[in-house]
C-alpha positions as CSV (number, residue, x, y, z in Angstrom):
1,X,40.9,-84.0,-37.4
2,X,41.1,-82.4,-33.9
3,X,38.3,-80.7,-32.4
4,X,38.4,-76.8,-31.4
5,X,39.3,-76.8,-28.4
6,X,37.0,-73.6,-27.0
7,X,39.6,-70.9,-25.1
8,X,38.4,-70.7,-20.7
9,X,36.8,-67.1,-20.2
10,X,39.4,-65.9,-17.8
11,X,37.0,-63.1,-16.8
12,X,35.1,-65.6,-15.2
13,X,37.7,-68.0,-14.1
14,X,39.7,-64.8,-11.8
15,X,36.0,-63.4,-10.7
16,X,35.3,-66.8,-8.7
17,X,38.9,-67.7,-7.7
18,X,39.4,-67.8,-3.9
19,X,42.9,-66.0,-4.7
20,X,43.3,-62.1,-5.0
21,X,44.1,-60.8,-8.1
22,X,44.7,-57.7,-9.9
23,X,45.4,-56.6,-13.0
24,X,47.1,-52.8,-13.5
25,X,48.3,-51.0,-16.2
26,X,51.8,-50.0,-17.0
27,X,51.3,-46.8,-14.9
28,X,50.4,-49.7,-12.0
29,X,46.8,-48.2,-12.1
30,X,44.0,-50.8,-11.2
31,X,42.0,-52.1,-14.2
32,X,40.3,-55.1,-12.5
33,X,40.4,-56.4,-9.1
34,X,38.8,-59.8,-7.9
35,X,36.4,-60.1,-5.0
36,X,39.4,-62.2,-3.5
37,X,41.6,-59.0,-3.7
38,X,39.3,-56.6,-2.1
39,X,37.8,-58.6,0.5
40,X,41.9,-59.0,1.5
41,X,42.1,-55.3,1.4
42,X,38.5,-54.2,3.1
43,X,38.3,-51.8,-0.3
44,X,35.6,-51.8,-2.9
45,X,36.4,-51.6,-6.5
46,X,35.1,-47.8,-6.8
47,X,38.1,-47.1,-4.3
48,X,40.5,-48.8,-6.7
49,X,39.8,-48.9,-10.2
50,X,41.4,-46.0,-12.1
51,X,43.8,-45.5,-9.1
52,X,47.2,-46.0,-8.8
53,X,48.8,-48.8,-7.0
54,X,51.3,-46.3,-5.0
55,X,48.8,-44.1,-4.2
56,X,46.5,-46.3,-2.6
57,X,48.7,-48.3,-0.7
58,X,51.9,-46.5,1.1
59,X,55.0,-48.0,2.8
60,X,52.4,-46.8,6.0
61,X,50.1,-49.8,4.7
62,X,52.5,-52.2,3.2
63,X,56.1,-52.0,5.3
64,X,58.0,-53.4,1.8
65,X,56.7,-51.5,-0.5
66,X,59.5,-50.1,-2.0
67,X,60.2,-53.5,-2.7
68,X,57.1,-54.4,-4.9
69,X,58.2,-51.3,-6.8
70,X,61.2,-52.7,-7.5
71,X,59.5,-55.8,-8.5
72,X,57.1,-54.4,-10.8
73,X,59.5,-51.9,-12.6
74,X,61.9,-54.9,-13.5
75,X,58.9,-57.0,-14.5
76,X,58.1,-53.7,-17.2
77,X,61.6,-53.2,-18.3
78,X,63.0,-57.0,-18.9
79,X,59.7,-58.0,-20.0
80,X,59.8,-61.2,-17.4
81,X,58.7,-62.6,-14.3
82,X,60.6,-61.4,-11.3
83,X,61.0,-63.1,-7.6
């Protein structure tokens, strides 16, 4: 018989990875952010959670923006990554 394997808390795993992360609802409001992501945005999490992506940062901070909109829209509607 094969031991249980015990499941990784991810919580933890994404609160002491050296990459930024987020994760945001379908609105593309901010449920969780890493320490990663807001030391790479000089925010704290009281400016971000609840917030919308879009609101946050404009094409004035991010020049492509427009294009992770994109991204994220086809990401909700097929249901798949998208590059």
């Amino acid at each position: 018989m094969l031991a249980a394997v015990e499941k990784p808390d991810l919580g933890f795993a994404l609160n002491h990875s050296p990459l930024p992360y987020v994760l945001l609802d379908a609105e593309f409001r901010f449920v969780d952010v890493n320490p990663a992501f807001l030391q790479a945005v000089f925010k704290s999490s009281d400016d971000l959670l609840g917030q919308v992506l879009f609101d946050v940062f404009t094409s004035e901070d991010v020049a492509d923006i427009h294009l992770l909109r994109h991204s994220l829209d086809t990401v909700l509607t097929a249901g798949t990554s998208h590059s």
